[in-house]
N, C-alpha and C positions, 0 to 999 in steps of 0.2 A: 057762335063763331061762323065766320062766311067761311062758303067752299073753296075758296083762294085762298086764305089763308090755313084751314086746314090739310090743305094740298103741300102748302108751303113748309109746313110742319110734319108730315106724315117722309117729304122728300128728304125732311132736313134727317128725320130720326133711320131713317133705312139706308142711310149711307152709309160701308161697308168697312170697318176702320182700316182695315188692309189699304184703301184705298187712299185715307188720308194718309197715313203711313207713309204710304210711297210717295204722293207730295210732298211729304215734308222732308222726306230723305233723300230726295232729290237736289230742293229747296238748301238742304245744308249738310249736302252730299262733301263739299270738301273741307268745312268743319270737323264732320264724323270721319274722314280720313284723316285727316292729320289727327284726331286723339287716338285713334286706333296705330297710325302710325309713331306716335310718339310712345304709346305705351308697351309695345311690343318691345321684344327680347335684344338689348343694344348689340348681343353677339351674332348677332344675322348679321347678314349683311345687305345693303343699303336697296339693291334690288331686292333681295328678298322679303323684306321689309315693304316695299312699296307693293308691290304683290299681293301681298298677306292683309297689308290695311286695304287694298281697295275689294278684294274680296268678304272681307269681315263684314264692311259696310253693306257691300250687295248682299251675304247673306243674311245681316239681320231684319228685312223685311218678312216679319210671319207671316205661316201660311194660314189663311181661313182667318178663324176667330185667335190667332195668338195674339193677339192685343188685347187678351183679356183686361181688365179692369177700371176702365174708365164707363164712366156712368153714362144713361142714354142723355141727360142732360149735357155733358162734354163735349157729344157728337155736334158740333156746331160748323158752319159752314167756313171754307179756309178765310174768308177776308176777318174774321175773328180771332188773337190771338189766345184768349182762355182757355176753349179747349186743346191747343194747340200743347198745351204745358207736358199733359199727360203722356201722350203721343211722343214728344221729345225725350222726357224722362228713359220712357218704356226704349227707345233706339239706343241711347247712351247707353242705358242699361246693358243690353244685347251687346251692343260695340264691345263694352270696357270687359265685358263677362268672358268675352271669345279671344282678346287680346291677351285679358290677363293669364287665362288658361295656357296662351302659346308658353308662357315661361314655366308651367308646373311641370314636374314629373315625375311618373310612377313611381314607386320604390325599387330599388333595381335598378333603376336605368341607368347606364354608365354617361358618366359627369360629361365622359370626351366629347358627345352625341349630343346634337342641338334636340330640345324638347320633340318630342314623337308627331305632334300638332304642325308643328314647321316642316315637317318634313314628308307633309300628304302632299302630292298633286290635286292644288285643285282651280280652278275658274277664279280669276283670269290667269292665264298661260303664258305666255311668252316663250319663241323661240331663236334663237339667233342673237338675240340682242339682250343689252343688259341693260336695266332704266335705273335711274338715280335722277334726288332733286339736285338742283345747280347748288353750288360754293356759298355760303354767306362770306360774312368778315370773320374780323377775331374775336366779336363778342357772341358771335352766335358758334361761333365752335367753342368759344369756353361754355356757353349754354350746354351744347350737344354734350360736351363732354361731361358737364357733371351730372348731369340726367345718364347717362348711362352709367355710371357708378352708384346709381341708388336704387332700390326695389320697384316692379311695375306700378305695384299699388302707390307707389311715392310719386313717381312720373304725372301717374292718372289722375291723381289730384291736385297737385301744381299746375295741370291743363286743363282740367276744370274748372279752377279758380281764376285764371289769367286768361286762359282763348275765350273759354264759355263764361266767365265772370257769375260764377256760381255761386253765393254764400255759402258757408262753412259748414250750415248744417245742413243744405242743398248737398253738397259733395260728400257728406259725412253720410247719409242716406242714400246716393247713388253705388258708393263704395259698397255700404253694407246689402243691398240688391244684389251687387255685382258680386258680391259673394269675397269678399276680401272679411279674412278674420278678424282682425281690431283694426277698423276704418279710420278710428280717433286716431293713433301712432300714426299713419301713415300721413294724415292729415295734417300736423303737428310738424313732419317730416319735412312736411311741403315747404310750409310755414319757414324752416329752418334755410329752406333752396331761397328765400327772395333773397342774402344776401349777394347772393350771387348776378341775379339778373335786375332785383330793385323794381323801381315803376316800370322799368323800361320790357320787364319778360312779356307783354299781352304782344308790342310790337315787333323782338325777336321772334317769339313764335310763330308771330304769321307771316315773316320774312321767307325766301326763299331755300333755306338750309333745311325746313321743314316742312317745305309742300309736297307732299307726296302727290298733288294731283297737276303740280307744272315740273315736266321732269326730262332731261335728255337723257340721250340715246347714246352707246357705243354697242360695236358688235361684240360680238363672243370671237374667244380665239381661234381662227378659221382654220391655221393650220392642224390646230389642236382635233376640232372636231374633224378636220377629215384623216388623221391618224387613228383617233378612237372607232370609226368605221371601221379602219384597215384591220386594227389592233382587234376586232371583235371576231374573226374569224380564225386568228389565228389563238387566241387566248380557247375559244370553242374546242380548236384541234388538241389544244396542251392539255385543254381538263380530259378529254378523251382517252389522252396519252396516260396521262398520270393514272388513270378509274384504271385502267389495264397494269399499268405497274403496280400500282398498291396489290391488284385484285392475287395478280402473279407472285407479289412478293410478301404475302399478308401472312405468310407463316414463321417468316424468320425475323420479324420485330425484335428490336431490344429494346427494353424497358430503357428511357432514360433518367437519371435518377434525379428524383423531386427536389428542388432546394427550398428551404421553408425559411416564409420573412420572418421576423423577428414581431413578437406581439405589439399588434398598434401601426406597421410598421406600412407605407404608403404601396400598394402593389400596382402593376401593370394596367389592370383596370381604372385605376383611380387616377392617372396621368390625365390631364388636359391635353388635349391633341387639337389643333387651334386649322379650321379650314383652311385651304390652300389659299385661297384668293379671300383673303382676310385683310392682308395688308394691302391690298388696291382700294378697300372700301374701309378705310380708317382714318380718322385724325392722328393714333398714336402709332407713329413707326418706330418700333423698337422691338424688344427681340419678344412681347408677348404676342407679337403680332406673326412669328416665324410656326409657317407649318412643320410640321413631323416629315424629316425626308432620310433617304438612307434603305438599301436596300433588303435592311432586318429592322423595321422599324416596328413591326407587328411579332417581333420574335418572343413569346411570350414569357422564355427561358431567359434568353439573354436578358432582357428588361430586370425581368427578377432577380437575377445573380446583381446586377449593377445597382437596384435600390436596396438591395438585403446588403450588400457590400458598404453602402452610404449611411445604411441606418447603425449600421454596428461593424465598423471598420474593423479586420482582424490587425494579430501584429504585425502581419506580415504584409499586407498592404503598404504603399508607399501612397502617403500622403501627402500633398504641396498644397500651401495657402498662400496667397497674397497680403501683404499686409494691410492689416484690419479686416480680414472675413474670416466667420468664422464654418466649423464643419459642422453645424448642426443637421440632424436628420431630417430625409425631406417631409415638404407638410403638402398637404392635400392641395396647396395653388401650383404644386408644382407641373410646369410643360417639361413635352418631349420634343425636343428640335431636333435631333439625330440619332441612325443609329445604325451601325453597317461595317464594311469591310473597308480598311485603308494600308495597302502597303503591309499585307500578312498580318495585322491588326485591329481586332474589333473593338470599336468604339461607338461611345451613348453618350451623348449631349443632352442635359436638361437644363431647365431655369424656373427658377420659383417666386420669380417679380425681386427679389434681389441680389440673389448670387446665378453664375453660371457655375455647371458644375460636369467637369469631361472624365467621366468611367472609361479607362484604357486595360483590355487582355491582350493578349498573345503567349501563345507555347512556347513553354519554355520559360516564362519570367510569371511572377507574382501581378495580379492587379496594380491598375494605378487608380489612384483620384487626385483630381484638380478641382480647388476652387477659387474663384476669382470673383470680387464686386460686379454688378453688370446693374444697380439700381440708377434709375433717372438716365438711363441711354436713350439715344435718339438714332436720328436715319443714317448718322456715321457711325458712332460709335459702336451701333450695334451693326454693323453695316458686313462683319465678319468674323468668325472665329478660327483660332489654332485649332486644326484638328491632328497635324502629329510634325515636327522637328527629325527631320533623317541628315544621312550627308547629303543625299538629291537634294535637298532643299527642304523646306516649309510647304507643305498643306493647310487651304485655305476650304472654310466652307465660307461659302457667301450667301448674304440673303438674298430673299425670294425677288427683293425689289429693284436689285443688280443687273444693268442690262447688258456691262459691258466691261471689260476689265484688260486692265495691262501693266506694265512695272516697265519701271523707269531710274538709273539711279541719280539721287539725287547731286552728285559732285561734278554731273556731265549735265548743266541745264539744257543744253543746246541739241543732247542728243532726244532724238522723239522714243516716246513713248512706245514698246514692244506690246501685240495684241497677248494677253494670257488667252486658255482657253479655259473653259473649266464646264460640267456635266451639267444633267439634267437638273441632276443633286444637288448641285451648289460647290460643288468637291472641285479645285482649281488644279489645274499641272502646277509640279513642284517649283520652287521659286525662292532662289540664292536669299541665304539673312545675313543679316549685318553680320559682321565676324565679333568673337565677342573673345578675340585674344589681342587686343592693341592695335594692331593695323587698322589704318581708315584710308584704301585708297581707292572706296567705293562703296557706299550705301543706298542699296535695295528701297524702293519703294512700291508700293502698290497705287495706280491710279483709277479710282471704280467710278464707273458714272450709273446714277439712278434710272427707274424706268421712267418713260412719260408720263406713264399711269398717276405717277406721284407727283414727281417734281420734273419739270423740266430741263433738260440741260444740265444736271446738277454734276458736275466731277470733282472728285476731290482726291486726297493723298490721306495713305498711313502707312506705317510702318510696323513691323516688328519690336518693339523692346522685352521680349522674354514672358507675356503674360501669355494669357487665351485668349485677350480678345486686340487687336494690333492699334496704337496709338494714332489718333488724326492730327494731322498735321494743317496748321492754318499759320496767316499771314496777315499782318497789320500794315498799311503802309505808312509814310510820313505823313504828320497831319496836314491841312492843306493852310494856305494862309487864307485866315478870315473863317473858317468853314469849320462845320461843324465838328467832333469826336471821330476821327474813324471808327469804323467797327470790323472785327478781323473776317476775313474772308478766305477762300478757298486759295492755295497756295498751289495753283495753277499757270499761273499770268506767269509772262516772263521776269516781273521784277520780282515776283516773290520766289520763282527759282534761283533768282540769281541773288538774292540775298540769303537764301536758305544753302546753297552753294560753302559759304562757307562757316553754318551752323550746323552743319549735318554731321560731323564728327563730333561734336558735343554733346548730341544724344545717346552717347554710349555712358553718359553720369548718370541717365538715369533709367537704365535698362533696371528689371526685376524690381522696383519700385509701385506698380498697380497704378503707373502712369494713364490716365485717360485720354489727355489732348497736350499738342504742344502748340503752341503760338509762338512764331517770332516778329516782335513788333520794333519797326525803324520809328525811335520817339522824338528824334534830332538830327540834325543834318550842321555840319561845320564847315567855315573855309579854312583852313591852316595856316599858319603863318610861313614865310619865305617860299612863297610860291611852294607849299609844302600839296597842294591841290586837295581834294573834297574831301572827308570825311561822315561817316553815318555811325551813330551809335544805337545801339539794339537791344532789344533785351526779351531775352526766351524764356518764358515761363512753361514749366511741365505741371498741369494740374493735374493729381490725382483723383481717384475714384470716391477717397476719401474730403475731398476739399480743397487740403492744405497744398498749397505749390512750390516748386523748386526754381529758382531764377538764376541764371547767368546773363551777366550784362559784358559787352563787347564792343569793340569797338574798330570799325574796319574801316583803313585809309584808303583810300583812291590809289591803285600801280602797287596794291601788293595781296600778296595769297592768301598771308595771315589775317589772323581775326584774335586779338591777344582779348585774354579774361581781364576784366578789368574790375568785377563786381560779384558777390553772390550770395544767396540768402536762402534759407530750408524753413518750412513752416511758416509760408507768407503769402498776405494776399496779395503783393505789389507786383503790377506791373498786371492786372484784372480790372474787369469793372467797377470791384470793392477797391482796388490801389493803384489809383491813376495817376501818381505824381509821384514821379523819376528824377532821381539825380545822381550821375556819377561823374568819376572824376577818372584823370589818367597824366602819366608822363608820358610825353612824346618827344623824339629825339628828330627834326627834321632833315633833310636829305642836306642841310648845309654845316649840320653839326650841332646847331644849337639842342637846347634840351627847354620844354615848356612844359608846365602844365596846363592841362585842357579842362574844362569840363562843358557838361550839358543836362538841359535839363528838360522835362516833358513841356506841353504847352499850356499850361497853366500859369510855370515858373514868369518872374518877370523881370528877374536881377539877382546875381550871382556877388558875392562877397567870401573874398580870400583872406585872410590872417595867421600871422604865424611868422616866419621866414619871407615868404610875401605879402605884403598887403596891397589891397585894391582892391575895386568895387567895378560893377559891371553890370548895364543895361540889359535887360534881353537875357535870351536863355542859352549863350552858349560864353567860355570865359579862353582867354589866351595869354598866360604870362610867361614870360623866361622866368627864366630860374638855374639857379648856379650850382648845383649837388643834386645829385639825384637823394641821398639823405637830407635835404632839407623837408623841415618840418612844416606843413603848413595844415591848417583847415578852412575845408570849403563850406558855405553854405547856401541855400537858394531862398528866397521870399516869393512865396504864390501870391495870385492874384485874391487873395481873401487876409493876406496881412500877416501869416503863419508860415511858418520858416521850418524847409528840407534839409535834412541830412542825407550824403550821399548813402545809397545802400553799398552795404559793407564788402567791403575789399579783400 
């Protein structure tokens, strides 16, 4: 062998694998973040996450010889990929081993508390500012979101297989490295995730929703931080305070007396307690996303007394349910969203992913419990709860994502909107409710608008109808000609005032019902006969929590106040997404005396046929005959644009 090439060989073998290491993890430095950032814990949040994966990666370069196991033969120089294999392996390794650990923890460690591992300081740091990657579409947040619903070890090998395009048993051996208990499950797991994403998950993944290494910036809450300053000096002097009162008053303690759960039975420790700033960095706004607020939120007594009460209600408890939920005792997914002093009454708010559930004391009266559906909510719906009914009015806790609130009633479109105030907490000044003794010559609304954080601009409307959690109110407008479905929107706009103006008293049919949302949708517009002037026909659907909907159809003339029922139906989908074709009917008496029948139909209809006492047939979707008796007998029917023939909904 010549001395050049011995030389060549002697330089190739005493290269230091440390060294190829950190080429290569250089090399596919934003590969190994994104697995490290995909497989970490979905309940951080999305800086914290980015954080955590770019440090995992920077720490898994070993020190000295931790690269143990690759033969001297492996050591090859980098324009070779062979020995490169080992080296890649051994990082992955390191990555997925440090990631997977962020989700373990001890025995003991309380559920509410993100993994112990998340919650070191360490390198890289950040201060002032919060990083997160930019927005994908909607397929990379249906991605996002089912990957956060599955185990890390699931995550890590769906990303294995699709970013790093690993074979099976490639991933099935990195797993089992990484130290995951049965790698096959998880693997299998993955396997079960492609329905979801299909061919298409290698090029979501490396979409922007998942780059942890291209990421913007906002600040941290400025005002916030320079109060936690102020707040720190003075909190210093309180604990001060207090070491001296205990110390002074440490002789005349009374024992308070213990209340014991019930066996099995979910305690204070076991509560989910969901981070403050949880719902800034989420796809799912709804009320798992609402942190613990209330100025006894940590009351360890009160907590207790209020699930020992839920797990085995006495008789003397007063119980209220909504229909269709039921009281069963809570389970281990259950949050704490409130829990404090309102108006000489303490109250605890929980939710356990399907019911809400509001614990009420005060002296002098027996506990309360309330439960109400709160499953499948979103940023309105779950947008606030009843926290207590006085003569002041209605108390409101609002969520976290609330920036801005007011009331308004709905039978005065014209007048603006009143600023509410409302706390730290979320807790609103009192606020007039619909009367619920027959009078209507004025209905309360709430108008809340969301933070920018989330949504921008977003305001919308609800109401009170007797539950916990207040009904949203939305607005359909007339369809357009030529154009496509409307789709109901925020009942904001002036027209949706002014048609809500005179459905607003309607909503007292379905007060105490576990209504969720109300929509009133304009499906037809008519001209009247003898200069009788415009006409709009409507129809308000109340869906409840349970599905099934409640419908009033109406029908309001041009120059008058009323809005006569003309239609109505209980346990239906019509006048929904699932029931879009409308037909009613009505006697109208015009301003000359005559008396006609009217009718209209949604826009699908395409001809209108009367029988009976009248007969006649009619073009198009809206119909106009005289008629001589208000007893006379006729029936209507409509033919849609698919050849299938409407009955009006029932009268």
């Amino acid at each position: 062998m010549s001395n050049s090439s011995r030389r060549t060989t002697v330089g190739r073998l005493r290269t230091p694998p440390v060294v190829q290491a950190e080429a290569h993890l250089v090399d596919q430095y934003t590969r190994l973040v994104s697995l490290a950032y995909l497989t970490l814990p979905a309940t951080l949040t999305r800086h914290r996450r980015v954080l955590l994966a770019h440090g995992i990666v920077q720490r898994a370069l070993p020190r000295g010889g931790g690269l143990r196991g690759p033969r001297r033969a492996d050591l090859v120089p980098p324009q070779r990929t062979a020995g490169d294999e080992p080296i890649a392996d051994r990082l992955r390794e390191r990555v997925l081993r440090a990631a997977l650990n962020c989700e373990r923890r001890p025995r003991g460690w309380p559920k509410r508390l993100p993994p112990p591992r998340t919650l070191l300081p360490r390198i890289p740091a950040v201060w002032g500012l919060r990083l997160f990657p930019r927005a994908g579409g909607a397929e990379e947040l249906a991605l996002g979101n089912t990957l956060a619903h599955v185990p890390a070890s699931t995550r890590a090998a769906f990303v294995l297989r699709h970013l790093e395009r690993l074979s099976d048993s490639k991933v099935n051996e990195l797993l089992a490295a990484a130290g995951v208990q049965e790698p096959h499950r998880a693997l299998r797991a993955s396997h079960r995730l492609d329905t979801t994403a299909g061919p298409t998950a290698e090029t979501l993944l490396r979409s922007q929703e998942f780059d942890a290494c291209s990421v913007q910036t906002r600040p941290t809450d400025l005002l916030r931080r320079r109060r936690r300053f102020a707040l720190l000096w003075a909190v210093t002097a309180a604990v001060a305070a207090l070491v001296l009162l205990a110390t002074s008053l440490g002789g005349d303690d009374r024992e308070q007396p213990t209340i014991a759960l019930p066996a099995g039975a979910v305690g204070p420790d076991q509560l989910v307690r969901v981070p403050s700033e949880l719902w800034a960095d989420t796809s799912r706004v709804d009320f798992s996303a609402w942190p613990p607020r209330g100025d006894r939120a940590d009351d360890t007594e009160l907590l207790t007394r209020a699930l020992a009460t839920w797990a085995a209600p006495p008789k003397t408890v007063r119980v209220t349910k909504s229909v269709g939920t039921t009281s069963q005792p809570p389970s281990n997914a259950t949050r704490l969203l409130f829990a404090g002093e309102v108006r000489e009454r303490t109250i605890a708010v929980f939710h356990d992913g399907q019911r809400l559930v509001r614990y009420t004391e005060s002296s002098g009266a027996e506990p309360a419990l309330d439960f109400a559906r709160a499953d499948d909510a979103d940023v309105t719906t779950a947008a606030a709860v009843v926290l207590h009914r006085g003569r002041e009015g209605t108390r409101y806790l609002l969520a976290p994502w609330i920036a801005e609130a007011a009331h308004r009633d709905l039978l005065r479109p014209n007048a603006p909107a009143r600023p509410l105030g409302f706390g730290k907490d979320g807790i609103t000044e009192p606020v007039t409710s619909p009367s619920a003794e027959g009078a209507c010559d004025t209905w309360p609304v709430l108008q809340l608008r969301s933070s920018d954080r989330i949504v921008e601009k977003h305001s919308f409307l609800v109401t009170d109808l007797g539950g916990l959690t207040p009904a949203h109110l939305s607005y359909t407008p007339l369809p357009g000609q030529g154009a496509p479905a409307r789709q109901p929107r925020e009942a904001t706009s002036t027209n949706a005032l002014t048609s809500w103006t005179r459905t607003a008293c309607r909503l007292d049919d379905f007060r105490d019902d576990g209504v969720r949302a109300v929509n009133v949708w304009d499906f037809a517009d008519q001209e009247l006969p003898d200069r009788g002037g415009r006409a709009v026909w409507s129809c308000t659907r109340a869906t409840t929590w349970r599905g099934p909907g409640h419908v009033l159809l109406q029908f309001k003339a041009q120059g008058t106040d009323s809005a006569p029922l003309v239609g109505r139906a209980d346990a239906t989908a019509a006048c929904s997404r699932f029931g879009q074709h409308v037909l009613a009917t009505h006697q109208w008496v015009a301003p000359s005396g005559g008396r006609y029948l009217l009718a209209a139909g949604s826009r699908e209809v395409v001809s209108l046929k009367v029988s009976g006492a009248v007969d006649a047939t009619a073009q198009g979707r809206t119909l106009a005959r005289k008629i001589s008796s208000p007893d006379a007998r006729v029936k209507v029917r409509a033919r849609l644009s698919d050849g299938s023939a409407l009955d009006p909904i029932g009268t």
